[in-house]
Every structure is written in structure tokens, then in C-alpha cells.
Backbone bond lengths (Angstrom), bond angles and torsions (degrees), N, CA, C in turn:
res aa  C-N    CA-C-N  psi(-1)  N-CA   C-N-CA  omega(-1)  CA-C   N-CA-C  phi
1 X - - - 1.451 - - 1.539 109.46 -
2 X 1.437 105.68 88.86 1.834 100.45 -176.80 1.659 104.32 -52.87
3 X 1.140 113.81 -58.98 1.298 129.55 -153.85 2.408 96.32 -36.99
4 X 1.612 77.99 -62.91 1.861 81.90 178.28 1.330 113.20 -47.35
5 X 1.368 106.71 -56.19 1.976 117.00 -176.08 1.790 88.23 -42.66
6 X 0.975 121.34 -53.36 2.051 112.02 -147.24 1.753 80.41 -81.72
7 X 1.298 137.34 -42.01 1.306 119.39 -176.97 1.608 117.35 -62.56
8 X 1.074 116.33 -20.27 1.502 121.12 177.97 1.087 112.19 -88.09
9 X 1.232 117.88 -37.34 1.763 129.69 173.49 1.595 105.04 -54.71
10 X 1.209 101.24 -42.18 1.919 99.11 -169.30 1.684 104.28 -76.02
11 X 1.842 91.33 -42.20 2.243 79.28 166.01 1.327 136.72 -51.12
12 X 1.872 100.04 -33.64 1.250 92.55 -170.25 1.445 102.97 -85.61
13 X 1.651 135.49 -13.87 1.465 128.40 160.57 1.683 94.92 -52.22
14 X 1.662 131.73 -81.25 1.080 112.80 -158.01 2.123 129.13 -25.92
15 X 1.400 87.18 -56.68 1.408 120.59 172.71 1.739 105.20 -30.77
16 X 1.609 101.59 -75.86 1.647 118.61 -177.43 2.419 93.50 -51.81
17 X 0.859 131.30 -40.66 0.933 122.27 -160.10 2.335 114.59 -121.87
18 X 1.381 88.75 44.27 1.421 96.65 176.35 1.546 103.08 -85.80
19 X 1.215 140.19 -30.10 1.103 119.98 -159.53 2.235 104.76 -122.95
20 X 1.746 90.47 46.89 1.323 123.67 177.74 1.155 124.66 -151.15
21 X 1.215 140.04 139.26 1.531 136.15 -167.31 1.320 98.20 -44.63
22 X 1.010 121.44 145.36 1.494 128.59 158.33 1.575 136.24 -60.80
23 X 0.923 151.21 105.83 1.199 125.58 160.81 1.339 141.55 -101.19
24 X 1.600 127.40 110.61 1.095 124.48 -151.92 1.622 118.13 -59.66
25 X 1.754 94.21 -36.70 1.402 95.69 -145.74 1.952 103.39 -88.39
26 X 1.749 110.81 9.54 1.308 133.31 142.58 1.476 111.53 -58.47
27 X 0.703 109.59 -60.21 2.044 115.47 -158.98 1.856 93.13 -68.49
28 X 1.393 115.61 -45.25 1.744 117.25 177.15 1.376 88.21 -63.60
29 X 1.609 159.04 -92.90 0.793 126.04 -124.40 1.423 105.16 -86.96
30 X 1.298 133.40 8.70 1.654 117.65 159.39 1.408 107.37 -72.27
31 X 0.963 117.06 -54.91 1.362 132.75 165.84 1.489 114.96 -14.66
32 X 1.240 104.98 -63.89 2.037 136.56 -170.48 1.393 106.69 63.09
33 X 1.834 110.40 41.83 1.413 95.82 139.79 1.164 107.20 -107.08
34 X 1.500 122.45 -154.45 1.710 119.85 158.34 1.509 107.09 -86.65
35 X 1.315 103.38 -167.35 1.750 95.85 -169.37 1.486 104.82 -98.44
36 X 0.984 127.25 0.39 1.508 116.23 164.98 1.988 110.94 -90.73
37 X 1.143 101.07 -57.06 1.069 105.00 176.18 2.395 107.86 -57.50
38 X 1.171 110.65 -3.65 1.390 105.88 149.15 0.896 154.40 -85.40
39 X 2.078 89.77 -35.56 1.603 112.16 159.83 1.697 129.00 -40.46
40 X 1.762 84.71 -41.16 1.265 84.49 -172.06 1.592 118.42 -113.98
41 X 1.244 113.18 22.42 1.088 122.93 152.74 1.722 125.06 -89.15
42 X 1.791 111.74 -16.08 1.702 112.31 -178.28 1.689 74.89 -87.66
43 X 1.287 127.03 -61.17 1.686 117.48 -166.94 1.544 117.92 -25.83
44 X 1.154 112.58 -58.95 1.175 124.55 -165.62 1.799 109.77 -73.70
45 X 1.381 113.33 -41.45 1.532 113.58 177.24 1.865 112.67 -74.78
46 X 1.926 97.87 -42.48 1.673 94.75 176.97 1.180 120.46 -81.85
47 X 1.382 127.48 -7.03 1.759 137.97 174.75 1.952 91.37 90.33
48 X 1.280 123.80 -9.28 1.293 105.74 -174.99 1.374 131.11 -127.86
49 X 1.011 169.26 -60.53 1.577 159.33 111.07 1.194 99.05 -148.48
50 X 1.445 105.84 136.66 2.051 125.11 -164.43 1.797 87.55 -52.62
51 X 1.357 142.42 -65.99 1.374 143.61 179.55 1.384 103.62 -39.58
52 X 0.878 141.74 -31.26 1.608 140.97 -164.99 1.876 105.66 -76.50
53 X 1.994 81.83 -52.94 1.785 95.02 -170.67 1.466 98.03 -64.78
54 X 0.995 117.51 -35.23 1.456 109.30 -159.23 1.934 102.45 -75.62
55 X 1.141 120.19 -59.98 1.711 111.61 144.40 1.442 124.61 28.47
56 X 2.058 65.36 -102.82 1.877 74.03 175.82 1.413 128.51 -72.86
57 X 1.282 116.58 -10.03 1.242 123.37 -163.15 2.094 92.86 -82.88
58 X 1.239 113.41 -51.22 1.429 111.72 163.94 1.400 111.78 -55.69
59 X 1.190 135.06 -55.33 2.036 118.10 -177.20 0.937 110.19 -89.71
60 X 1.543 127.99 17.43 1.514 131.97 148.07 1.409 117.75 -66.03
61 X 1.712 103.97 -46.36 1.641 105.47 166.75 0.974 122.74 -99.36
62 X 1.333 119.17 19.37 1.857 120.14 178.17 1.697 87.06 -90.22
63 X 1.098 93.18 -36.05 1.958 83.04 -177.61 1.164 134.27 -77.66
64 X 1.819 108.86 -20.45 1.905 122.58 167.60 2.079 87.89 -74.85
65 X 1.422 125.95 -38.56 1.236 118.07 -179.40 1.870 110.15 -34.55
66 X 1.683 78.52 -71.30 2.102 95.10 -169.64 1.355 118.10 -54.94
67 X 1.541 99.76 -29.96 1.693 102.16 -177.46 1.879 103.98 -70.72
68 X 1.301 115.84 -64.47 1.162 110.94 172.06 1.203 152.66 -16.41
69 X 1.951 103.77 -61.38 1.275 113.98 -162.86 1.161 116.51 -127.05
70 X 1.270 139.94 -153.53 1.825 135.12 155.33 1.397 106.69 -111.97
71 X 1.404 116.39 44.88 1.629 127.98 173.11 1.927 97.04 -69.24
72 X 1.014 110.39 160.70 1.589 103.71 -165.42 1.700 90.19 -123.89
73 X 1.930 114.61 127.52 1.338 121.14 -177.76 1.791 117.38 -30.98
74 X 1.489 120.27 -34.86 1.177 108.61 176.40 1.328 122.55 -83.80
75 X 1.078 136.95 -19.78 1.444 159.57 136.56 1.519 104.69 -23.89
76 X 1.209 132.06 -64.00 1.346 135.46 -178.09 1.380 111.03 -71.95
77 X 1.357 115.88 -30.12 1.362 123.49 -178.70 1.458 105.83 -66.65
78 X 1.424 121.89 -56.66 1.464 110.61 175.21 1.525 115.09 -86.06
79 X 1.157 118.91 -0.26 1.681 108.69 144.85 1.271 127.85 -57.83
80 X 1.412 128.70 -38.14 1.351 133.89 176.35 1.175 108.81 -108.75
81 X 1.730 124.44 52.91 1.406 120.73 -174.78 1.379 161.79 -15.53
82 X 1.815 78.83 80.81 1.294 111.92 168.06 1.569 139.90 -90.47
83 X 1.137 124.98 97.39 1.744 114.52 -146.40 1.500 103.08 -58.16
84 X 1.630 142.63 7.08 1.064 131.51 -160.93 1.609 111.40 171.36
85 X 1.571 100.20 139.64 1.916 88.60 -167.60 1.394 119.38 -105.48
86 X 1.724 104.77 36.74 1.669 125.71 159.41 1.686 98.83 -82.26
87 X 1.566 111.55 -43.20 1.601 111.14 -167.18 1.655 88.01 -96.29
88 X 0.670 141.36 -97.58 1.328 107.01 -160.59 1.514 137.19 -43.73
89 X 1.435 123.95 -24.51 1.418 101.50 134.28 1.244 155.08 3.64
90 X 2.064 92.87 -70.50 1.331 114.98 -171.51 1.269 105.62 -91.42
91 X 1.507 129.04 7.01 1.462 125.42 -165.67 1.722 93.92 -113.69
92 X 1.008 109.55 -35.86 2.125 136.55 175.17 1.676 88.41 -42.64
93 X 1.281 102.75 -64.83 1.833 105.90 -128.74 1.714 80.69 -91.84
94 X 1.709 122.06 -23.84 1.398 102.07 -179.99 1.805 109.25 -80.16
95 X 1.336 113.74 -0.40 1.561 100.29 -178.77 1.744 78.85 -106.15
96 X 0.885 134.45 -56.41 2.104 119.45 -152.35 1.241 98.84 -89.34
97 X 1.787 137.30 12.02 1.437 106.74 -170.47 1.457 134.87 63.65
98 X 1.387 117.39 -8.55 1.468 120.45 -170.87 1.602 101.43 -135.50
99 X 1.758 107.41 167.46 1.721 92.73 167.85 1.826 102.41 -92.03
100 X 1.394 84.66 165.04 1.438 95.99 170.83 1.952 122.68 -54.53
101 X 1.200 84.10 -39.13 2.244 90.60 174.16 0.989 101.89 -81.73
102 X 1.544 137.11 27.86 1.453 120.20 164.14 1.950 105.85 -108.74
103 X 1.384 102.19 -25.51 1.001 106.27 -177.37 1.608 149.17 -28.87
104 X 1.686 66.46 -43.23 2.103 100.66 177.45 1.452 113.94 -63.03
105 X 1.471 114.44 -42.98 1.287 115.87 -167.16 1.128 111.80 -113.26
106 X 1.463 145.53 20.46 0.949 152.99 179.67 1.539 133.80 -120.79
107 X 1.681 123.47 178.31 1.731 103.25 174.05 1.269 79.03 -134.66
108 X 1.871 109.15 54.01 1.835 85.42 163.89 1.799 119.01 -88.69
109 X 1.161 112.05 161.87 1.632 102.89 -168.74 1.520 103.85 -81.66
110 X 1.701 104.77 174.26 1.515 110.80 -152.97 1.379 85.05 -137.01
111 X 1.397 109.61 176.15 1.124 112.91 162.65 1.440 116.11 -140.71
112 X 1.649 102.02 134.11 1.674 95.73 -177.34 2.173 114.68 -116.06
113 X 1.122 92.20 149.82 1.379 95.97 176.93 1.342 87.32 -120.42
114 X 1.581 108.86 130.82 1.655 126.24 170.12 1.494 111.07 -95.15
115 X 1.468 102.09 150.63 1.727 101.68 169.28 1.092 124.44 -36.61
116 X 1.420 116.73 126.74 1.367 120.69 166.56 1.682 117.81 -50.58
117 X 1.400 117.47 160.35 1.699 123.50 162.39 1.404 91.09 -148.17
118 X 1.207 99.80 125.69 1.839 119.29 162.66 1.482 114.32 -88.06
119 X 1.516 111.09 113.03 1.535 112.39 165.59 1.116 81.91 -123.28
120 X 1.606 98.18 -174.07 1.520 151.43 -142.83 1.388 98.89 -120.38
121 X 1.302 116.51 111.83 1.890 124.99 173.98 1.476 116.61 -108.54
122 X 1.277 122.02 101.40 1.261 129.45 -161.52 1.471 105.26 -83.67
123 X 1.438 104.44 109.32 1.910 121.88 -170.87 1.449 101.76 -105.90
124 X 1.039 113.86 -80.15 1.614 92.08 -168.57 1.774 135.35 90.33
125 X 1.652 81.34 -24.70 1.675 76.00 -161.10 1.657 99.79 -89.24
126 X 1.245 121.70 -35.27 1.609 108.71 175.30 1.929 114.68 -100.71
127 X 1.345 84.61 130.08 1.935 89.48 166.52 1.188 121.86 -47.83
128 X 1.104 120.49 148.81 1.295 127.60 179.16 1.687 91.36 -122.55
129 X 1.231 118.30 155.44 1.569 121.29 -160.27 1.681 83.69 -141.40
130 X 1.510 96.68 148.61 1.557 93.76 -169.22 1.827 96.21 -171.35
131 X 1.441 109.86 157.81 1.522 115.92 168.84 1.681 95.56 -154.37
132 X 1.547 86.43 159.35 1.368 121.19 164.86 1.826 121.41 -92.73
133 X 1.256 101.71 119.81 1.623 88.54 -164.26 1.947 85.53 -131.58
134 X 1.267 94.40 122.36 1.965 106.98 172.20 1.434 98.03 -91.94
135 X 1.328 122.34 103.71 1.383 110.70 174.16 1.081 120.81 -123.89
136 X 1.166 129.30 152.05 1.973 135.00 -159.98 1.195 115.50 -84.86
137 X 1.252 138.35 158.25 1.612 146.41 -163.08 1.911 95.69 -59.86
138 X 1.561 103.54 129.77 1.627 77.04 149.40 1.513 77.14 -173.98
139 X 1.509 113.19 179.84 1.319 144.30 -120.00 1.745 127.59 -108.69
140 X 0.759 142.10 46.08 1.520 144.54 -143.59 1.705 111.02 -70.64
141 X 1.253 122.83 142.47 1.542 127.41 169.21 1.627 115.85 -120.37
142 X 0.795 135.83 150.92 1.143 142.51 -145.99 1.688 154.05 171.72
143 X 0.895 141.29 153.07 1.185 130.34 -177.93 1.598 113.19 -96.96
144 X 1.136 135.60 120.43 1.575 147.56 -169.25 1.223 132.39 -88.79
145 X 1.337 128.30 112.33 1.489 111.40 173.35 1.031 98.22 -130.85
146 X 2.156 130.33 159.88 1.054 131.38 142.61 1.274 135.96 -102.41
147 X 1.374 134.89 130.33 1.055 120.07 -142.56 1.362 84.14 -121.25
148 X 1.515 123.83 162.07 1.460 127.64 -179.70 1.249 117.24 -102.46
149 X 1.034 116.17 137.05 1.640 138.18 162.97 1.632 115.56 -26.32
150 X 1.232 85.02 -42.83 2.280 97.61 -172.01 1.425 114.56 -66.27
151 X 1.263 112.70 -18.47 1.580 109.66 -173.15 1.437 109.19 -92.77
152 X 1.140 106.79 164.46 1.340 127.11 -170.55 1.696 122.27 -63.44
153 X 1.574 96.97 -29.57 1.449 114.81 -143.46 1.445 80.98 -146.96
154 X 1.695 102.85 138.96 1.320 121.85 161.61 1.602 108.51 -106.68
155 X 2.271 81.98 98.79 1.765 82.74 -170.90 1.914 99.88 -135.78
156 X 1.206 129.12 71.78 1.297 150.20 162.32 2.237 94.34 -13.98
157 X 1.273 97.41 133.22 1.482 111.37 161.54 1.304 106.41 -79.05
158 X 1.107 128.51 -27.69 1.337 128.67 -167.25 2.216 101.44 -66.31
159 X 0.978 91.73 -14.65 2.064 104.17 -159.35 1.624 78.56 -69.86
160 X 1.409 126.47 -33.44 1.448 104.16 -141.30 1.736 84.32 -88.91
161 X 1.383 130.67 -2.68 1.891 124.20 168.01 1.072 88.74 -120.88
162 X 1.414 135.61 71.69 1.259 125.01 179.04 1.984 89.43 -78.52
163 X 1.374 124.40 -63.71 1.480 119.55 -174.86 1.098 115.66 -36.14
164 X 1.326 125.69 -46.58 1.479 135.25 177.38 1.446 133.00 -45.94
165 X 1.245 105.93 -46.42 1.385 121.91 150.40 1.129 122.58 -69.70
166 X 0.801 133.69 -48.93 1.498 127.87 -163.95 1.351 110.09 -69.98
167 X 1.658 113.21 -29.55 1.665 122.12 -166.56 1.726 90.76 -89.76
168 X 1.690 131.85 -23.34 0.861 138.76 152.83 1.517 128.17 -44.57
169 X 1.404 107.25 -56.97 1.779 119.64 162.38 1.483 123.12 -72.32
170 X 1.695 128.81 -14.11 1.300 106.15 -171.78 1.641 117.23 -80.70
171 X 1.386 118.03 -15.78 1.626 118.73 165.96 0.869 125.05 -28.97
172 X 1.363 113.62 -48.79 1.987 128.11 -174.55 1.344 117.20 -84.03
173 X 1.609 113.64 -3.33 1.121 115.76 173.96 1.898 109.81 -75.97
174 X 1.556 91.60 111.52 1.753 93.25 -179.30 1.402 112.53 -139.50
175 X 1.456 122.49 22.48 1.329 122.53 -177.67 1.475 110.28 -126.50
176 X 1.490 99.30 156.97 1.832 102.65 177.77 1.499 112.18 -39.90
177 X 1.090 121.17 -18.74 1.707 121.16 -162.09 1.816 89.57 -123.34
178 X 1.048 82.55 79.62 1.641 113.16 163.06 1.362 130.00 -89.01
179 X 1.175 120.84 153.53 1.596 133.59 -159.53 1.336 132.75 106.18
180 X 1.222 143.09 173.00 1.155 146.41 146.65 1.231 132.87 -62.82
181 X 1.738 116.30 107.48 1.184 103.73 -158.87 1.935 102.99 -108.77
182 X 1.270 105.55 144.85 1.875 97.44 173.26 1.542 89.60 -108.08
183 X 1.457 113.40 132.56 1.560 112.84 175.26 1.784 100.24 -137.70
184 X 1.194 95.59 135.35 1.553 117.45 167.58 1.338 123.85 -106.03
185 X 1.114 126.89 132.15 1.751 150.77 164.05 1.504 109.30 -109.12
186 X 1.073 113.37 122.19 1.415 121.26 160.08 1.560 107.95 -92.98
187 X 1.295 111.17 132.57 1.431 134.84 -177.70 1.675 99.81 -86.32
188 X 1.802 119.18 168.15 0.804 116.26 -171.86 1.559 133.08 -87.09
189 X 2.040 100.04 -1.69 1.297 119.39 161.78 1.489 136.10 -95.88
190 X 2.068 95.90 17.43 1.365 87.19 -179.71 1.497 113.01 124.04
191 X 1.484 92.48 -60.30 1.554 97.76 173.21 0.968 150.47 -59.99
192 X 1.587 159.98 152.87 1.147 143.10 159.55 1.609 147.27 -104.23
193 X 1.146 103.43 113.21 1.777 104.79 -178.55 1.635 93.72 -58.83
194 X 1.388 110.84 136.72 1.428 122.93 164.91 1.279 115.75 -136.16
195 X 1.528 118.56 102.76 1.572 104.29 154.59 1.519 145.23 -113.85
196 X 1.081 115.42 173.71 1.674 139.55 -179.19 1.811 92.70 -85.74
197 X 1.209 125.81 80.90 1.388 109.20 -179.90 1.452 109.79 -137.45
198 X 0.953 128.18 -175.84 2.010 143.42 159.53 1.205 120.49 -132.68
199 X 1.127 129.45 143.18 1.277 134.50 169.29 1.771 108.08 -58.46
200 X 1.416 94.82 145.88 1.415 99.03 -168.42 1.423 108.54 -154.20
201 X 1.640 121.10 -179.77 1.484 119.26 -173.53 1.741 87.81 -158.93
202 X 1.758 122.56 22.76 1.038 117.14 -166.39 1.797 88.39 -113.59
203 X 1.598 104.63 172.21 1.226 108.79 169.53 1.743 130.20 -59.87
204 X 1.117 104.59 159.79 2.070 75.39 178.75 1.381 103.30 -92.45
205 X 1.140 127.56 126.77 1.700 127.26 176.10 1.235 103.77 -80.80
206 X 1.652 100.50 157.16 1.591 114.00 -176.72 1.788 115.38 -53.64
207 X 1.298 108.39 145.47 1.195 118.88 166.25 1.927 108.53 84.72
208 X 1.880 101.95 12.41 1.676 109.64 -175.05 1.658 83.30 -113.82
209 X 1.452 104.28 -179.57 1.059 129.13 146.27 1.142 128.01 -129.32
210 X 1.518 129.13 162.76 1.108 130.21 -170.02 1.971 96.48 -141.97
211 X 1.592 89.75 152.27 1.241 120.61 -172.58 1.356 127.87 -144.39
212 X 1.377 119.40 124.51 1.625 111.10 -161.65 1.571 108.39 -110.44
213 X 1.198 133.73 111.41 1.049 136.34 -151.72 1.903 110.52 -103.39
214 X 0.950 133.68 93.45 2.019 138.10 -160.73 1.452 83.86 -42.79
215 X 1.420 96.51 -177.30 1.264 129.00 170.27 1.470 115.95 -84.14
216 X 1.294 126.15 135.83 1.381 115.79 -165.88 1.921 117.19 -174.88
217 X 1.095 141.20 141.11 1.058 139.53 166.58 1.522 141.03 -43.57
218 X 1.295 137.79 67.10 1.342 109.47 -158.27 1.630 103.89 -86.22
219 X 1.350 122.32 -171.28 1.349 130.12 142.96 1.461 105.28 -111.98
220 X 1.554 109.30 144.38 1.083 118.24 -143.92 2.059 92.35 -132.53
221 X 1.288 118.85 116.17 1.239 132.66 -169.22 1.733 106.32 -121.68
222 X 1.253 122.37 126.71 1.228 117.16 169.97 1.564 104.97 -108.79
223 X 1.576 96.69 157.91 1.998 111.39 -163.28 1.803 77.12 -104.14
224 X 1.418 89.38 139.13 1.588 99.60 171.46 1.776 102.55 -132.50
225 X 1.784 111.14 114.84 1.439 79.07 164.21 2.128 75.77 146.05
226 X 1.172 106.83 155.22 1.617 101.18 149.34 0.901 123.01 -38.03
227 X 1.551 111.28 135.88 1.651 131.01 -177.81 1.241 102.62 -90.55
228 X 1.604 123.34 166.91 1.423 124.09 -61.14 1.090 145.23 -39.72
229 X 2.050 101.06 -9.07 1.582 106.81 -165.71 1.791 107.04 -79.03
230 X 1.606 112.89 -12.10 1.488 101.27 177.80 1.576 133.34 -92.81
231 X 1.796 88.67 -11.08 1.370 113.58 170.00 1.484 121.60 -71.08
232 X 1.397 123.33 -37.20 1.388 137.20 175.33 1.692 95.06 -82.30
233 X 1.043 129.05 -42.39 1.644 109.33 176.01 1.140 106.91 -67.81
234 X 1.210 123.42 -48.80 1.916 108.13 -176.02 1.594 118.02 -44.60
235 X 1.231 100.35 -41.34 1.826 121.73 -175.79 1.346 100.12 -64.27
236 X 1.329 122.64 -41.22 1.381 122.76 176.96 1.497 125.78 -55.87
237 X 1.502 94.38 -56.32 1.286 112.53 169.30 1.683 121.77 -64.76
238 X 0.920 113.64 -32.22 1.739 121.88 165.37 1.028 99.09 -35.70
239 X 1.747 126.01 -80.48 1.272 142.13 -140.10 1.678 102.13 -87.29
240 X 1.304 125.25 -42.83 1.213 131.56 -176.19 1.407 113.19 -75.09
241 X 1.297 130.73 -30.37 1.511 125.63 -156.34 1.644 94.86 -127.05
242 X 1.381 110.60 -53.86 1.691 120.84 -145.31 1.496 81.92 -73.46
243 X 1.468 112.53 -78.82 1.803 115.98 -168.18 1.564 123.65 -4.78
244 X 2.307 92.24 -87.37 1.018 116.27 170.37 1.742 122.19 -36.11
245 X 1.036 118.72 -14.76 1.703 104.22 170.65 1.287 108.65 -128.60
246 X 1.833 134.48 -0.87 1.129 119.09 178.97 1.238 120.19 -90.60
247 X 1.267 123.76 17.20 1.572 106.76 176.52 1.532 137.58 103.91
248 X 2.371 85.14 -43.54 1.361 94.50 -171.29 1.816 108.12 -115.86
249 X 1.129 124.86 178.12 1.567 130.61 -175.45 1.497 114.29 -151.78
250 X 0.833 108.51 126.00 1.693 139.94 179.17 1.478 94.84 -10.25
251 X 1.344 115.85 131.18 1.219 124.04 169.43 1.604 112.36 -103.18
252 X 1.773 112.67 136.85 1.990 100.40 171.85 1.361 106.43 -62.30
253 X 0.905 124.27 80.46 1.636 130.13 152.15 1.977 108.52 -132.22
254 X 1.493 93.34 139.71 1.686 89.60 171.28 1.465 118.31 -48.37
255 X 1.402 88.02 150.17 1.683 105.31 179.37 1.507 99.57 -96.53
256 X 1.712 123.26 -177.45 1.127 113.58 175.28 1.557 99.55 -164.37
257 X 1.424 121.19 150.57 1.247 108.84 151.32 2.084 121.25 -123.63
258 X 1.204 100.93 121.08 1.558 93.62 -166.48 1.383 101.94 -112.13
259 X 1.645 96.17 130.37 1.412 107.88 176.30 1.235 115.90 -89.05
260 X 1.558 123.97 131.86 1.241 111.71 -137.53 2.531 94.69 -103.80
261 X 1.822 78.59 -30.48 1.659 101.17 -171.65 1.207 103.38 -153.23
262 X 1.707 109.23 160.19 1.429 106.13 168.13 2.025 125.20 -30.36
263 X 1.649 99.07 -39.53 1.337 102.27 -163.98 1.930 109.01 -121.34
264 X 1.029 102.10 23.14 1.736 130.12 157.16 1.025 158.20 174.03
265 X 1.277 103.07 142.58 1.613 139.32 -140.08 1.574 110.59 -113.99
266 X 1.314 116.93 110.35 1.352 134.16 -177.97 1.826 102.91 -93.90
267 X 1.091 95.18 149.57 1.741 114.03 169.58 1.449 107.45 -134.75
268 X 1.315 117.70 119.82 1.540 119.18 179.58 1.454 105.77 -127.44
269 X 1.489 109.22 132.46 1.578 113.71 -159.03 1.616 87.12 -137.63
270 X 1.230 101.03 123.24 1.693 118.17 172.39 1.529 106.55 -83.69
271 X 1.928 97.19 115.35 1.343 119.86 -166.33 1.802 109.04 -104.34
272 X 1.302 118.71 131.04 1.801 111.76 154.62 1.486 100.60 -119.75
273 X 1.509 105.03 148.40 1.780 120.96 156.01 1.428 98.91 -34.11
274 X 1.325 102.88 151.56 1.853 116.64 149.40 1.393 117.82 -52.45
């Protein structure tokens, strides 16, 4: 199972390098996705966000640190880079309940989160429904945002007019491959182009963008179920179930999700062989 091997490989980089700046866009290429498309592939398999694990996984050992030795609280604080030992403090006492200067002299309890290990849970019991779709170059217009790599959360300004746009973009919709499409590109620093767009064969009017997308393979997953909660399970299930045994791995080509009707919702994920 490459996919597990490169997810364990990137823990045990995190692991080797907790008490050093991090670098994300190291841990994605052990990995061999990009670093967004990793983020949200440990999210979805560990239930928690790669920034979170890494957290606790640092004031997990700031606290075997304090208990141990006569290392001094600010000392540990910029070991597990913290610019200052007011914020780490406040980051200490919100994971153990206690302050960090009590540690030394006390038997108050701690709490530890251990390294993660990613295996493989053999389910079986629900289908997963899926196609292969070869589809030809064509053209998207749209409204654009980039969203950054640094945050925690893949959460677009654009969500808060999501109607607005969209009732803005459906005019240009004039091709067999109809709907509203949201498509993401990860750039080569991390970031992400995201748009509010449709396939189109019209000019791009002022104040849109446009994006030309090659010809390319996706696998093609439909969300069944109330929105958002069936859209984030499909995604879940992509990465957790479908990946790990199919063979194939994320190709750099945009991803997309196109809503096809009120009551379906496509996910198209650009696939290559191993």
C-alpha cells in the first residue's frame, strides 16, 4: 500500500522534526501529494488537522521534557516553537489542564497523545459507486479566489456570497457539461486557486476569470445524501477507502466539484496509475 507507506513516512519526518520549524511543503512531498491535497488527506484519515496533530504531539513532549529534567518552562517553550512562555503557557494548560510551572513539583496528571500509525481498515460493507470519465480540454469562467496554504481550514470568502455568484455565473453556462462547477488548483507554493465557475465556450467578461483545464482522466464519485454532510463523506471516503486499494494517485490537474441539480452532486478527482 504505497499510499500508507508515504503517509507514515511523512509522520515519521513530522516526528524526527517537532522540536524545529516545521516544514510542510517537506512532509507533502514525502507524502507525493502537494501540501494541500495532504492536509486534507491526514484530516480526513486522523479525524484531526495535520496543525492540530502536530500541537499536541509538541506539548505532549514539552511535558515528558518538564517532568524529567531541570529544563526551564521558557527553554521548552522555544524548543517547541513558541515565540514566548505567556503563549505557550496558554497552549500547555489548554491541552493538560494545568500550568506548565506546576509540573516539576507535582503528580498532577498529563495528558499524552502518541504518534500516529496509519493502517488500512478493511470495510466492505457499503459500495462505493464510481466512474472513469476521459474528458477533453475545455474552458471554465468564473469568479477567483486564492486562498493560502497557512491556514488551518479550507475556508474561501467567496462561501459567505456563495448564491451570488453562482446566480452571477450560470449565464455562461452553454455546454453539454453543465452546472456549477467549484474547481481547485494547487499552485506551487501551497496555495490554492479556487473557483465559482462553469464550463463555457463564451468570452470571459470583465471582472471573471477564466481557466483552461487539458484533457485528462478523472474518477468521478457522486455525494448522495444532505449537503454538506454528504459531500464531506464522499471526500472522506475517496481518500480513506477508494485510494488506498485502487492503484491510482492524484494527478496535478484541478480537482472539481460540479453540482449537477438541486439533488446531485459530482466530485471529480484527477487520477494517474502508480
Amino acid at each position: 500500500m504505497d499510499l500508507l507507506e508515504n503517509m507514515n513516512a511523512a509522520v515519521s519526518y513530522i516526528e524526527n522534526h517537532l522540536d524545529e520549524e516545521m516544514d510542510y511543503g517537506e512532509i507533502a512531498r514525502i507524502s507525493r501529494f502537494s501540501e494541500h491535497h495532504f492536509k486534507r488527506m491526514f484530516s480526513f484519515i486522523a479525524g484531526i488537522s495535520l496543525t492540530e496533530y502536530v500541537r499536541r504531539r509538541r506539548l505532549t513532549l514539552a511535558a515528558f521534557d518538564l517532568k524529567k529534567s531541570d529544563i526551564r518552562v521558557i527553554d521548552v517553550a522555544v524548543k517547541y516553537g513558541y515565540n514566548s512562555p505567556d503563549s505557550f503557557s496558554r497552549a500547555f494548560q489548554t491541552l493538560h489542564d494545568v500550568a506548565p510551572s506546576s509540573v516539576k513539583n507535582s503528580d498532577v496528571p498529563l495528558k499524552a497523545y502518541p504518534r500516529m500509525t496509519f493502517q488500512i481498515a478493511i470495510k466492505g460493507d457499503v459500495a462505493m459507486d464510481y466512474r472513469f470519465v476521459e474528458k477533453e480540454a475545455f474552458t471554465v469562467v468564473g469568479k477567483k479566489e486564492t486562498v493560502s496554504s497557512s491556514g488551518t481550514e479550507f475556508n474561501p470568502k467567496m462561501w459567505g456570497h456563495l448564491e451570488e455568484i453562482e446566480e452571477n455565473v450560470k449565464p455562461y453556462d452553454n455546454t453539454s457539461f453543465s452546472g456549477i462547477l467549484h474547481v481547485s488548483l494547487t499552485n506551487e507554493n501551497g496555495d490554492i486557486d479556487y473557483y465559482i465557475a462553469t464550463a463555457t465556450t463564451k468570452s470571459c467578461p470583465a471582472g471573471f476569470e477564466q481557466l483552461k483545464i487539458s484533457s485528462h482522466t478523472w474518477a468521478v464519485f457522486e455525494a448522495k445524501g444532505e449537503m454538506p454532510d454528504a459531500l464531506l463523506k464522499t471526500w472522506e471516503r475517496v481518500y480513506t477507502e477508494w485510494f488506498p486499494t485502487s492503484g491510482y494517485e492524484l494527478a496535478e490537474t484541478p480537482e472539481f466539484v460540479r453540482g449537477i441539480n438541486d439533488t446531485k452532486t459530482e466530485i471529480w478527482v484527477p487520477i494517474k496509475k502508480k
